[in-house]
N, C-alpha and C positions, 0 to 999 in steps of 0.2 A: 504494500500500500504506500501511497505515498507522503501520508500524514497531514495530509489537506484535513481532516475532520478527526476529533477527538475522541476515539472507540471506548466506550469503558460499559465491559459488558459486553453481550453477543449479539447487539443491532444497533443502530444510529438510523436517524431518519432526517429530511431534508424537504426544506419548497424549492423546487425548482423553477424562476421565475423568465420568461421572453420572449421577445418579441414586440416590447413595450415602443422598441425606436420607429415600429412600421405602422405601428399603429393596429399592430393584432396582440393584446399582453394575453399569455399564456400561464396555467399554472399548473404546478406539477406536482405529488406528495410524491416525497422515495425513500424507500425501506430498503435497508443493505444489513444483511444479516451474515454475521462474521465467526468463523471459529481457526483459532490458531492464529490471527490477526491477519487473515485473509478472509474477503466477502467470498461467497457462497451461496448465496443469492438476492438476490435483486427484484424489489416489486416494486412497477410503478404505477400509481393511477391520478385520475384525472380527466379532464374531459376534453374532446378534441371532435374535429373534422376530418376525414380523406383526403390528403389535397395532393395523393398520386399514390399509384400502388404497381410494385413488380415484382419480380422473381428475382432471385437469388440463387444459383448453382455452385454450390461448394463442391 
């Protein structure tokens, strides 16, 4: 990790805010749940639009 946020305990959570300069503000909750002081998983929610969708081939 790279110690941007102070872990204490096995989750941190965050708003994630933008888009505020275009004139579309966005907002975001984020849940990062950590063990070993690496996340582990990642839950985000919020509310949003489609504004494109494609595919991805790995």
């Amino acid at each position: 990790m790279h110690h941007l946020v102070a872990v204490q305990g096995d989750q941190f959570s965050f708003t994630a805010i933008q888009g505020e300069a275009l004139g579309r503000p966005g907002r975001i909750e984020v849940l990062v749940e950590v063990k070993s002081g690496k996340p582990v998983l990642v839950k985000i929610a919020g509310q949003a639009v489609i504004a494109f969708q494609t595919t991805l081939i790995l």
